[in-house]
DSSP file (Angstrom, degrees, kcal/mol; ACC not computed):
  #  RESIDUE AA STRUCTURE BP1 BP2  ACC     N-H-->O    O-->H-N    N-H-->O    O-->H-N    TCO  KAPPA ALPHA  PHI   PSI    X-CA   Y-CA   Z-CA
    1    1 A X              0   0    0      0, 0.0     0, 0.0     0, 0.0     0, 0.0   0.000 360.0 360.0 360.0 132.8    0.0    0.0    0.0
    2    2 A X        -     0   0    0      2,-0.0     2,-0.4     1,-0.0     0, 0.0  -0.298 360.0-138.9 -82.5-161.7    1.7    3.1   -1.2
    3    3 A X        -     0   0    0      4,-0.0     2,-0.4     2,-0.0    -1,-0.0  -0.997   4.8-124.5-131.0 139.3    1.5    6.3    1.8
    4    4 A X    >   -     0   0    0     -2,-0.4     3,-1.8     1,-0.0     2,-1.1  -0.819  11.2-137.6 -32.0  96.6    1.1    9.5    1.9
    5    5 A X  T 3  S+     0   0    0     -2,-0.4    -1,-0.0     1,-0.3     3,-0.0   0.123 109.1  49.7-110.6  53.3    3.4   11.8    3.4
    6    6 A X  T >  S+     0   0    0     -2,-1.1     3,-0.6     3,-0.0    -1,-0.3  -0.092  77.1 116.3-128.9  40.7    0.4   13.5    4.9
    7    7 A X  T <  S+     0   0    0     -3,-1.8     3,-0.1     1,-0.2    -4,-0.0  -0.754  81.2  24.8 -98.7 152.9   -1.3   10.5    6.3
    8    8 A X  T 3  S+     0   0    0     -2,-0.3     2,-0.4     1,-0.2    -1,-0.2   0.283 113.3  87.3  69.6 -11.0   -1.4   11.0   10.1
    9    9 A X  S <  S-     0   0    0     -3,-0.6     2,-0.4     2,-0.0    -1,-0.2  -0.893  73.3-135.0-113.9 161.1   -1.2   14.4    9.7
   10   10 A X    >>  -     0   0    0     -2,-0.4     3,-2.7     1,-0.1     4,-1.2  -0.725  38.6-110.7-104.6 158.0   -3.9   17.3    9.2
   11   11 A X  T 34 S+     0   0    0     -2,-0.4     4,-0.3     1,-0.3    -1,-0.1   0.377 114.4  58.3 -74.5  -8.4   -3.0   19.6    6.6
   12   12 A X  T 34 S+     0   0    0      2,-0.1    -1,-0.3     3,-0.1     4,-0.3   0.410 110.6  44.2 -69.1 -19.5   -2.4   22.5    8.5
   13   13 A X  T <> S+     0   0    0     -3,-2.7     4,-1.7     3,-0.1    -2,-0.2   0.718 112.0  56.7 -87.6 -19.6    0.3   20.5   10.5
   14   14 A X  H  X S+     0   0    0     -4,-1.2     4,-1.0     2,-0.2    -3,-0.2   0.641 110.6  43.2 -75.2 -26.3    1.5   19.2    7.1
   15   15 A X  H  > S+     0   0    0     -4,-0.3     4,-1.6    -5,-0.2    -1,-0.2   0.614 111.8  51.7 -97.0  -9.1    2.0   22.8    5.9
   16   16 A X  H  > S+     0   0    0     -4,-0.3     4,-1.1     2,-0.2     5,-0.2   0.925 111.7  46.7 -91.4 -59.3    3.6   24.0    9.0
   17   17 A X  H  X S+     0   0    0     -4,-1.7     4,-1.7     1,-0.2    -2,-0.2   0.959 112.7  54.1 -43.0 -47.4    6.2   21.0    8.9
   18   18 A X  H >X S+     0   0    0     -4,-1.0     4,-1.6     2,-0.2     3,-0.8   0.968 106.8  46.5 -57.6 -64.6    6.6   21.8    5.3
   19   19 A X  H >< S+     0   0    0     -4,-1.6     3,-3.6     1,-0.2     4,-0.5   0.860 112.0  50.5 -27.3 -96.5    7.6   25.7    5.8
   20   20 A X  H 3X S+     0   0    0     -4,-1.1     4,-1.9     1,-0.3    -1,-0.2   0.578 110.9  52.3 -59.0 -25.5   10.1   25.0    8.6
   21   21 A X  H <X S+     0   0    0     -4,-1.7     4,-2.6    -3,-0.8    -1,-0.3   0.798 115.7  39.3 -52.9 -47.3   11.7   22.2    6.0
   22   22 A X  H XX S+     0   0    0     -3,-3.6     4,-1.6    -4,-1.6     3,-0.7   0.992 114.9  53.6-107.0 -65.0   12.1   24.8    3.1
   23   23 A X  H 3> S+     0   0    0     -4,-0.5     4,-1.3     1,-0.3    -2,-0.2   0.691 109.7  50.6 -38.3 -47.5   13.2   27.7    5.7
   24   24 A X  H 3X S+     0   0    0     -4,-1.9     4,-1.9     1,-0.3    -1,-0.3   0.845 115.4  40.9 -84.9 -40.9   15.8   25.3    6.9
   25   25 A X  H <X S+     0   0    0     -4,-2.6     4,-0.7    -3,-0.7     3,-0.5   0.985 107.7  57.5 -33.2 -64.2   17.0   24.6    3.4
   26   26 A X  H  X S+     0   0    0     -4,-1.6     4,-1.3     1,-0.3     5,-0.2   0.821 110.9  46.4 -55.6 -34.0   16.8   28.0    2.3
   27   27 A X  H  X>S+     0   0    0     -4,-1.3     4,-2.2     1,-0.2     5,-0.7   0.855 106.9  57.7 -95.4 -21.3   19.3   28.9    5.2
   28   28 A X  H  <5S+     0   0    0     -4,-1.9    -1,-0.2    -3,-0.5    -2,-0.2   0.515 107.6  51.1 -82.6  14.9   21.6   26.1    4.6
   29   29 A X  H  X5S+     0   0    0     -4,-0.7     4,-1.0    -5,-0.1    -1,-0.2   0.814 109.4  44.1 -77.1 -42.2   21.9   27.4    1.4
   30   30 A X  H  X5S+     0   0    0     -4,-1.3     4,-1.4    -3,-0.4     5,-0.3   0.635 109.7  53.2 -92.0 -31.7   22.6   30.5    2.3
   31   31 A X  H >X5S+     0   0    0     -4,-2.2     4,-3.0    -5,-0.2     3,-0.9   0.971 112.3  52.6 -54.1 -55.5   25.1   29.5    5.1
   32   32 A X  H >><S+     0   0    0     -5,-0.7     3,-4.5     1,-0.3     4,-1.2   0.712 112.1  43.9 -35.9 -88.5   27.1   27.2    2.0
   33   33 A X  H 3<>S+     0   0    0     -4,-1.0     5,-3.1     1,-0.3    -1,-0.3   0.477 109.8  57.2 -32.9 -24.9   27.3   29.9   -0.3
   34   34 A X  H X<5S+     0   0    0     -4,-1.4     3,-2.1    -3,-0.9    -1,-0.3   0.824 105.9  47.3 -61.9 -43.6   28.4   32.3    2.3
   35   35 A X  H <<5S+     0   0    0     -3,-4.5    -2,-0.3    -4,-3.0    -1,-0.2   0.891 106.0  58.2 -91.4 -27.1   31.4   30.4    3.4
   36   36 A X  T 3<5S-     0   0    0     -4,-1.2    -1,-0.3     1,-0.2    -2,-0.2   0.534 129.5 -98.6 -93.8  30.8   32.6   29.8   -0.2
   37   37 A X  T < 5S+     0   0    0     -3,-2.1     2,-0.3     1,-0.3    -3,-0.2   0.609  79.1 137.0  86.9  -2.4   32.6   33.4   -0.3
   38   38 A X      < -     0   0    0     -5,-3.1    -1,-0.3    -6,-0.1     2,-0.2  -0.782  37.1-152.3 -95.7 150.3   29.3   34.5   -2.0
   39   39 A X        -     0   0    0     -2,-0.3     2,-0.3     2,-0.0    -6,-0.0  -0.508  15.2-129.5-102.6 177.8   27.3   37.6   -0.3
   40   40 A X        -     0   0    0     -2,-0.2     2,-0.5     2,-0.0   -10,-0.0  -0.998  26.4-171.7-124.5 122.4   23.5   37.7   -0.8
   41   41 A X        -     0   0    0     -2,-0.3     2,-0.4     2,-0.0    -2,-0.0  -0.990  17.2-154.5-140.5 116.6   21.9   41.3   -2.1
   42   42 A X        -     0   0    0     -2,-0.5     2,-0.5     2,-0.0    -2,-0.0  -0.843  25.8-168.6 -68.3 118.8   18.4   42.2   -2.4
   43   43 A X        -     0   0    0     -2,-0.4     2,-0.5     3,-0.0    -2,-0.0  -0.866  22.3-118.4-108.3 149.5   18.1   45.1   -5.3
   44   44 A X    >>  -     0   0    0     -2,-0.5     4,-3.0     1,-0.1     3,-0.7  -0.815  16.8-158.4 -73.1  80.9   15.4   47.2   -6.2
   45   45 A X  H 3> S+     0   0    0     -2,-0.5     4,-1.4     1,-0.3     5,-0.2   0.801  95.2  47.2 -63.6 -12.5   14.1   46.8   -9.7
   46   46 A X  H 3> S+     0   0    0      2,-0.2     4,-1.0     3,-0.2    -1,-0.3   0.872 107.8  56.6 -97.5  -9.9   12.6   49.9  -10.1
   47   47 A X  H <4 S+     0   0    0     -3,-0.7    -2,-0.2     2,-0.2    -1,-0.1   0.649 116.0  41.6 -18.9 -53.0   15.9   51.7   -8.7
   48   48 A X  H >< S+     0   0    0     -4,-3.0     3,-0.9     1,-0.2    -2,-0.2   0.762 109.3  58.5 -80.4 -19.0   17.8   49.7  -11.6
   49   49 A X  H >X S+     0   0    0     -4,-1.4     4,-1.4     1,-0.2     3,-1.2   0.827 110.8  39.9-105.8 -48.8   15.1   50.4  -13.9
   50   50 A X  T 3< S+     0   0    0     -4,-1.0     4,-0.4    -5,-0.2    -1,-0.2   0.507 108.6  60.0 -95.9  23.9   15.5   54.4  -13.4
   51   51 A X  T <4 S+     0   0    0     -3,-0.9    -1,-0.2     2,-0.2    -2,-0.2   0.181 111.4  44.9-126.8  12.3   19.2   54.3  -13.4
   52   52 A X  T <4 S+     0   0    0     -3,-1.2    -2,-0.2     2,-0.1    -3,-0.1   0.343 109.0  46.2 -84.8 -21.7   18.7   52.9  -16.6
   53   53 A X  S >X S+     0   0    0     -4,-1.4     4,-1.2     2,-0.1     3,-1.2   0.842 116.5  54.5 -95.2 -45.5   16.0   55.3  -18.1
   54   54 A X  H 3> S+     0   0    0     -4,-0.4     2,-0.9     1,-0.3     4,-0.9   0.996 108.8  48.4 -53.5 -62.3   18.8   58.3  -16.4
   55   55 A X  H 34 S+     0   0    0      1,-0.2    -1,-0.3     2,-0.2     4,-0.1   0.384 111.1  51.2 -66.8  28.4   21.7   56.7  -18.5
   56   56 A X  H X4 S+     0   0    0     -3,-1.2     3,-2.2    -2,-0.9     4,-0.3   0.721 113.1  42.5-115.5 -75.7   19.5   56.7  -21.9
   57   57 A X  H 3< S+     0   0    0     -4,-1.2    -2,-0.2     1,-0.3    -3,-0.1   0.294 106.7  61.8 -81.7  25.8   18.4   60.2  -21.8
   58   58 A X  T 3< S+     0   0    0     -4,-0.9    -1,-0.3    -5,-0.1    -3,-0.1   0.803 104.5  46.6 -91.9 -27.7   21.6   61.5  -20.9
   59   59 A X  S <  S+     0   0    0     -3,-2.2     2,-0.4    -5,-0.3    -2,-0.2   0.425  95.2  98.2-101.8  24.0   23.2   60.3  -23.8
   60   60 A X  S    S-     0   0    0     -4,-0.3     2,-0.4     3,-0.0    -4,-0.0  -0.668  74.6-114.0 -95.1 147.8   20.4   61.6  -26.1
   61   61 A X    >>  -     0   0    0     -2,-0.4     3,-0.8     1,-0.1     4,-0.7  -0.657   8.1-134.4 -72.1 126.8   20.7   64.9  -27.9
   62   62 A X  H 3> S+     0   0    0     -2,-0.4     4,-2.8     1,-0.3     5,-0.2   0.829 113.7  64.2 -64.8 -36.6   18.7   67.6  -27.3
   63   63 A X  H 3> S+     0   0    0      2,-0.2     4,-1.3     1,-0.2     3,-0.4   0.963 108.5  50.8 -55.8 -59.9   18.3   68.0  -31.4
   64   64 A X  H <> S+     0   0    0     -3,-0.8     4,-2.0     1,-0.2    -2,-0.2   0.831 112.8  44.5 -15.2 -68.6   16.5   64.3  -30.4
   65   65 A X  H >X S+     0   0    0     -4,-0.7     3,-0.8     1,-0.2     4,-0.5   0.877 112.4  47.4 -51.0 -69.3   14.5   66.1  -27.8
   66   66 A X  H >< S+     0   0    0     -4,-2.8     3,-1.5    -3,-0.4    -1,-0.2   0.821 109.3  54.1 -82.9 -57.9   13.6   69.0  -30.0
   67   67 A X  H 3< S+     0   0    0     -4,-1.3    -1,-0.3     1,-0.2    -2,-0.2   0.884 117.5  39.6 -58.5 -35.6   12.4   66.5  -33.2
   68   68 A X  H << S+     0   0    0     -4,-2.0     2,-0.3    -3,-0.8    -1,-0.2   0.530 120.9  37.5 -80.1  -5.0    9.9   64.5  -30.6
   69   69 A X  S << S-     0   0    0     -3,-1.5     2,-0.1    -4,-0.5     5,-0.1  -0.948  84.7-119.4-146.5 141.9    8.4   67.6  -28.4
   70   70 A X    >   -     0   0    0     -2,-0.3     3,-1.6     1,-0.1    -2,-0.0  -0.505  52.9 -76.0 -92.3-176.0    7.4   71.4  -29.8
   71   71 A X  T >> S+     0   0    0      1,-0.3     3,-2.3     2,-0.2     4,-1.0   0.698 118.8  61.9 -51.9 -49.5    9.1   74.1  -28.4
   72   72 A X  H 3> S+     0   0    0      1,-0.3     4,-0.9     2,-0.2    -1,-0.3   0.736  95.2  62.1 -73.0  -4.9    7.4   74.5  -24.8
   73   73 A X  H <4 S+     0   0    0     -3,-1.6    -1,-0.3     1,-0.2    -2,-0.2   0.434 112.4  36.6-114.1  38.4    8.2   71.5  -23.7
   74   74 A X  H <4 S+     0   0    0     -3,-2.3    -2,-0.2    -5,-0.1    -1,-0.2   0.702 136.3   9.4 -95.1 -37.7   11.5   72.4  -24.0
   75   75 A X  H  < S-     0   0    0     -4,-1.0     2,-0.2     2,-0.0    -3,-0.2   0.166 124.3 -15.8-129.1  -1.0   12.0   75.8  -23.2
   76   76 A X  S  < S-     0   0    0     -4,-0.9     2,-0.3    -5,-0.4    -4,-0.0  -0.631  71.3 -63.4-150.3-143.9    8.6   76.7  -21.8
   77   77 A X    >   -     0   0    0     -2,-0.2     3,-2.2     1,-0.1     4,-0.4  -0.989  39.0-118.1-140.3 153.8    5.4   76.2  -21.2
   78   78 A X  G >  S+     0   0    0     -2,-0.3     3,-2.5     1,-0.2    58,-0.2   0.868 116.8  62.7 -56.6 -42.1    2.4   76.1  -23.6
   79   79 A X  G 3  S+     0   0    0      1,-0.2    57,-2.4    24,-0.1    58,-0.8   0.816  89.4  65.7 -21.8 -41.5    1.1   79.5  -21.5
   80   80 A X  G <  S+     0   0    0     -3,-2.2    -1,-0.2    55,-0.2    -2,-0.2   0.679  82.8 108.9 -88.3  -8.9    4.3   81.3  -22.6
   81   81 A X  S <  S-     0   0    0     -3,-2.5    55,-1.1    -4,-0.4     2,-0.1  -0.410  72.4-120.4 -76.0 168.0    2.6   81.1  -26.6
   82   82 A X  B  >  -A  135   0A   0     53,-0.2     4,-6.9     1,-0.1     5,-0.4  -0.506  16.4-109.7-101.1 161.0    1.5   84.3  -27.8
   83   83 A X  T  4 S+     0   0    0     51,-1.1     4,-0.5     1,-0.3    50,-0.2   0.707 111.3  47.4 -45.8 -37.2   -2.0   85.0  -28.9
   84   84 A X  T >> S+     0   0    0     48,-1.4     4,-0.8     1,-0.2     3,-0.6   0.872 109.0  50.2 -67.3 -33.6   -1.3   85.2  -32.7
   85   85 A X  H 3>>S+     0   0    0      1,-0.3     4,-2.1    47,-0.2     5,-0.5   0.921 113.7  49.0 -90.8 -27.8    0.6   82.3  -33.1
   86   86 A X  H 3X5S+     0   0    0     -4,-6.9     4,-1.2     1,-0.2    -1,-0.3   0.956 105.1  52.5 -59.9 -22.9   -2.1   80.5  -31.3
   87   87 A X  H <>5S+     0   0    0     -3,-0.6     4,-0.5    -4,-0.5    -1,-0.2   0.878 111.7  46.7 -82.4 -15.4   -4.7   81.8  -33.2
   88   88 A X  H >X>S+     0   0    0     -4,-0.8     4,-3.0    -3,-0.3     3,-1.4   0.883 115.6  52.9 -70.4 -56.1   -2.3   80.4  -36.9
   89   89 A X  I 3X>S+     0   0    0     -4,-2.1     5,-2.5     1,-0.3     4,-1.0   0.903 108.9  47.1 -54.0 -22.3   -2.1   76.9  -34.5
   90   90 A X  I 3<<S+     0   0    0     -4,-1.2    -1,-0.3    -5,-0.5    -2,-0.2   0.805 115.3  45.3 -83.1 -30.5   -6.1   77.1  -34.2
   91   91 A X  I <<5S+     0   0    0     -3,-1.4    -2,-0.2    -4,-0.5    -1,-0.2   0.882 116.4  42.5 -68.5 -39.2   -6.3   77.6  -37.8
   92   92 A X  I  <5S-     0   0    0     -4,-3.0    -2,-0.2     1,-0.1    -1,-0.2   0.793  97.2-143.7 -69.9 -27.4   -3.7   74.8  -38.7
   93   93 A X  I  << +     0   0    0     -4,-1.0    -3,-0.2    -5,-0.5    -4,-0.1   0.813  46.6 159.5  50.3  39.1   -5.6   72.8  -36.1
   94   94 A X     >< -     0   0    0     -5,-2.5     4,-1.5    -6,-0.3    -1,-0.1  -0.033  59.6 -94.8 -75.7 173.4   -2.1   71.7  -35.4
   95   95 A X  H  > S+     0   0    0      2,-0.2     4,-2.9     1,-0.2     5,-0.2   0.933 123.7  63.3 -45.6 -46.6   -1.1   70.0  -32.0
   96   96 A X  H >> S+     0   0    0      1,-0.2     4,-2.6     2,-0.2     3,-0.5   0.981  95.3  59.7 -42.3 -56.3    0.2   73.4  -30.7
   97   97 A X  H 3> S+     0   0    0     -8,-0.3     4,-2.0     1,-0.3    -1,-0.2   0.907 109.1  44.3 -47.2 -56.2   -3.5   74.6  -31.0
   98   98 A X  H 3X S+     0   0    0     -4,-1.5     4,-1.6     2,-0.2    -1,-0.3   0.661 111.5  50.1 -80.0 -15.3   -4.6   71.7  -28.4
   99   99 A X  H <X S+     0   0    0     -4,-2.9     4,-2.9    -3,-0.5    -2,-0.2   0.940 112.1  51.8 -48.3 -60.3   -1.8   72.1  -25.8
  100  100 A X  H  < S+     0   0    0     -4,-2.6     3,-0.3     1,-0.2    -2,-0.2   0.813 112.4  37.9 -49.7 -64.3   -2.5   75.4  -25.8
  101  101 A X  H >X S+     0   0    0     -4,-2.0     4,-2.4     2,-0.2     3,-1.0   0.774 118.8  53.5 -61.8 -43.7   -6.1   75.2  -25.2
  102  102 A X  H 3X S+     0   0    0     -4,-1.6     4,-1.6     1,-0.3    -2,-0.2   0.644 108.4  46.9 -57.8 -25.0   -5.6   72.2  -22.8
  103  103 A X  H 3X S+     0   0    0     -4,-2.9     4,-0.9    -3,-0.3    -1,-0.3   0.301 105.4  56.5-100.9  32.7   -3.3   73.8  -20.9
  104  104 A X  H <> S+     0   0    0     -3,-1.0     4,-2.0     2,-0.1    -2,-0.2   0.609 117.3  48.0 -61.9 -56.0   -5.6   77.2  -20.6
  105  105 A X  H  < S+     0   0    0     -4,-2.4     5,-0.3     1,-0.2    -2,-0.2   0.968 110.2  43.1 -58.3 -44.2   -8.0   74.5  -19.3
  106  106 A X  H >X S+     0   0    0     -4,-1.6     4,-6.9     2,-0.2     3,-2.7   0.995 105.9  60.6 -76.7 -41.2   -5.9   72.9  -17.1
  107  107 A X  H >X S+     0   0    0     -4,-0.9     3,-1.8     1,-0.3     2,-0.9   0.825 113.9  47.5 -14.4 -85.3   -4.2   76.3  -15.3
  108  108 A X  H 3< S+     0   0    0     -4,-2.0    -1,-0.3     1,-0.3    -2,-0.2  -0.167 103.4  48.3-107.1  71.7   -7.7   76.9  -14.5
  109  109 A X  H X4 S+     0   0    0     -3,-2.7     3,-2.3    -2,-0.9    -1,-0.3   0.162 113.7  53.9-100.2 -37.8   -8.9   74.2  -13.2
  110  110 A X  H << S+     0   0    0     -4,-6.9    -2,-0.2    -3,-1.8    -3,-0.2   0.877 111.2  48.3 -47.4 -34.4   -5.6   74.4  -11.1
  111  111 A X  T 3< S-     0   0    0     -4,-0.7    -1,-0.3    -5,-0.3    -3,-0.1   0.309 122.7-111.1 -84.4  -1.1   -6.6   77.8  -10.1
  112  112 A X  S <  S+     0   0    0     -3,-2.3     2,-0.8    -5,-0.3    -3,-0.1   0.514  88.2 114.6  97.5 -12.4  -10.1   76.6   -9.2
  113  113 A X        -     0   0    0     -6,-0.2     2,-0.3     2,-0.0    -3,-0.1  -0.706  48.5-174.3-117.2  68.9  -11.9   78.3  -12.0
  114  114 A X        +     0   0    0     -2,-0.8     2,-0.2    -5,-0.2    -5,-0.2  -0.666  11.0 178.5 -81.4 132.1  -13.2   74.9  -14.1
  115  115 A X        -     0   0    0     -2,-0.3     2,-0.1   -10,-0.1     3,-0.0  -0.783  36.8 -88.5-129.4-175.4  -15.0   75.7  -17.6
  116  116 A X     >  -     0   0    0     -2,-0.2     4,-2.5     1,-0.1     5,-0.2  -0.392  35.1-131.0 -91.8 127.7  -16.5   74.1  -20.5
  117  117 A X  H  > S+     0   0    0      1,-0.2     4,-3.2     2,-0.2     5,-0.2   0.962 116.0  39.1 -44.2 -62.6  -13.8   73.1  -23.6
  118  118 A X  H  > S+     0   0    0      1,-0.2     4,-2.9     2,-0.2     5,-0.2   0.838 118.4  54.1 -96.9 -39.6  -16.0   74.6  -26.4
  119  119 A X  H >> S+     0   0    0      1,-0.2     4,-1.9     2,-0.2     3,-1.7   0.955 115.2  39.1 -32.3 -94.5  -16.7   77.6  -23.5
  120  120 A X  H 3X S+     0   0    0     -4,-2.5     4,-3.2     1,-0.2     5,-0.2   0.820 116.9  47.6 -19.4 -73.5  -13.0   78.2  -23.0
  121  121 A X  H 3X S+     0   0    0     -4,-3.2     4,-0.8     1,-0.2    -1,-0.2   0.695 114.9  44.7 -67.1 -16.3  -11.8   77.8  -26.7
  122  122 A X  H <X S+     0   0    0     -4,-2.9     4,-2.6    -3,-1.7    -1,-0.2   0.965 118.2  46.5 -66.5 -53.0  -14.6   80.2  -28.2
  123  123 A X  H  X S+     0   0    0     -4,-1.9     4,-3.2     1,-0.3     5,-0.2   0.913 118.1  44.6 -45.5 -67.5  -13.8   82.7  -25.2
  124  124 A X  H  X S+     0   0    0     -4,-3.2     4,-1.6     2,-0.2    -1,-0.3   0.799 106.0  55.8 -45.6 -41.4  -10.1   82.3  -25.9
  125  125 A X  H >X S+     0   0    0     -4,-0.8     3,-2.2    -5,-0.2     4,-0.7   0.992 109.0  46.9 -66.0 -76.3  -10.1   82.6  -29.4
  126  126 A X  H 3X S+     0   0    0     -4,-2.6     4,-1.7     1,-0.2    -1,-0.2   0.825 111.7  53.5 -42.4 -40.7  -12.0   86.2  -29.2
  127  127 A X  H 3X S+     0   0    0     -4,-3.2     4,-2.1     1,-0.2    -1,-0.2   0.951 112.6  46.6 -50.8 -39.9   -9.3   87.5  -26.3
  128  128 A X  H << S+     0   0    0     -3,-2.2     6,-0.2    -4,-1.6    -2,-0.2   0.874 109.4  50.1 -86.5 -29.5   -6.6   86.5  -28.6
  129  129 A X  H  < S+     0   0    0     -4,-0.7    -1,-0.2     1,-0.2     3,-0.2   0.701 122.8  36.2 -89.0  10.8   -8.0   88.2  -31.8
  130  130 A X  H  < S+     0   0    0     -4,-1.7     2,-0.5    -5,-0.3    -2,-0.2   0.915 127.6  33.7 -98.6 -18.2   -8.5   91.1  -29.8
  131  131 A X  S  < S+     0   0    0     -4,-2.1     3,-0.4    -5,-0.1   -48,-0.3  -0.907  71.6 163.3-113.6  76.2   -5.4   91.0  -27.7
  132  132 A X  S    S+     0   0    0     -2,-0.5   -48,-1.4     1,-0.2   -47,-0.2   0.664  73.4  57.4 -86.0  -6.5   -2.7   89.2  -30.5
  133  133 A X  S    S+     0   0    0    -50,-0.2    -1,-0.2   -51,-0.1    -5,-0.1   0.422  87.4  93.4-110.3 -10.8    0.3   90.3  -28.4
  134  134 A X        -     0   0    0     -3,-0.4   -51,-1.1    -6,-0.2     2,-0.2  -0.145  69.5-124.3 -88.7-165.9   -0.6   88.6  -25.2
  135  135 A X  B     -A   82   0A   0    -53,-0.2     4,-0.3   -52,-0.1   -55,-0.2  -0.488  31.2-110.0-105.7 170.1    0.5   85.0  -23.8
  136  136 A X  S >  S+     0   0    0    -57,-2.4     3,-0.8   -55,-1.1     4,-0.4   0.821 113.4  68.3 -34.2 -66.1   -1.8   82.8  -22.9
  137  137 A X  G >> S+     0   0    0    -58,-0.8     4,-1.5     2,-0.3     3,-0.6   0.767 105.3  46.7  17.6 -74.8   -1.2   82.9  -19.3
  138  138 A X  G 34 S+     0   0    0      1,-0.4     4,-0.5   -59,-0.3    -1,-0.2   0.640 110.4  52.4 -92.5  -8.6   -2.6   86.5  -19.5
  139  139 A X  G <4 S+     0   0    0     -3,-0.8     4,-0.4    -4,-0.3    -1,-0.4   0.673 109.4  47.4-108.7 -28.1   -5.7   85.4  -21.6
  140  140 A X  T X> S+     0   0    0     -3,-0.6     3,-4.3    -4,-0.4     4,-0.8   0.914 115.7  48.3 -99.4 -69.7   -6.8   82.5  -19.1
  141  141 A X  H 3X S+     0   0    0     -4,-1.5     4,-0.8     1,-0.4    -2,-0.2   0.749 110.4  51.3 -38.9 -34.0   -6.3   85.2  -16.0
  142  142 A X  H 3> S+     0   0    0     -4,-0.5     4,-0.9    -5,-0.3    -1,-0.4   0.632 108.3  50.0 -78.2 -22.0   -8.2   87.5  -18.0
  143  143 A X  H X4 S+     0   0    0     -3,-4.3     3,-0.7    -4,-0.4    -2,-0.2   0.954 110.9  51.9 -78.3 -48.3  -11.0   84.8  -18.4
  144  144 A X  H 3< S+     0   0    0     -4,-0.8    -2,-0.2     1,-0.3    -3,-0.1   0.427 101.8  59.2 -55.0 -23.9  -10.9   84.2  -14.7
  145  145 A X  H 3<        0   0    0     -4,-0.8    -1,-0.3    -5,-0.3    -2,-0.2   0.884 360.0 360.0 -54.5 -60.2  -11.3   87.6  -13.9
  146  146 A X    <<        0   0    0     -4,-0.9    -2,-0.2    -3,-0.7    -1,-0.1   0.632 360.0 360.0 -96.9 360.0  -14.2   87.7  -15.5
């Protein structure tokens, strides 16, 4: 008759014998390797994983940077464009045109001040063609004002 090697025991006594079995391995494992001179080191994969993503974009070129991202989000912010070129981006219905407008939205919703897209982008559009010199910035503060 073959056996079981949980017969005579209940399966909570079976699992508890099992655990100390594989603990007591695990540390004569660790003990061997120790003495022949290997350590044991826990890492952090997402530690190596962003001290790999640092050494990648260090050794990219800002001309890289520049072909994948428009201007502000290199050297600015989508705020900093001025009213005419937004109102040529609106025309083009280029990307610029929807950074722009999205971040008018999100400023004020940061500020507190949440409005309606089509609200906003009509509202904006008329500040800018009366005010072509201003930023953005100064056209969602001028919305909030009023």
């Amino acid at each position: 008759m073959n056996r079981s090697p949980t017969d005579g025991l209940s399966h909570k006594t079976w699992k508890r014998s099992m655990k100390k079995q594989l603990a007591s391995i695990f540390v004569l494992c660790l003990a061997a390797g120790m003495a022949h001179g290997n350590t044991f080191e826990l890492s952090d994969p997402a530690a190596e994983i962003m001290e790999e993503y640092q050494e990648y974009n260090k050794n990219r070129e800002v001309s890289e940077v520049n072909e994948n991202y428009p201007a502000e989000a290199v050297s600015g912010t989508a705020g900093d464009t001025v009213c005419s070129e937004y109102l040529v981006y609106k025309q083009e219905q280029s990307q610029r045109y929807w950074s722009g407008l999205y971040w008018v939205q999100g400023f004020m919703e940061g500020a507190g001040d949440p409005h309606d897209t089509s609200e906003t982008a009509s509202w904006i559009e008329n500040y800018c063609h009366e005010h072509p010199s201003d930023s953005l910035t100064q056209a969602a503060e001028s919305f909030m004002d009023e």
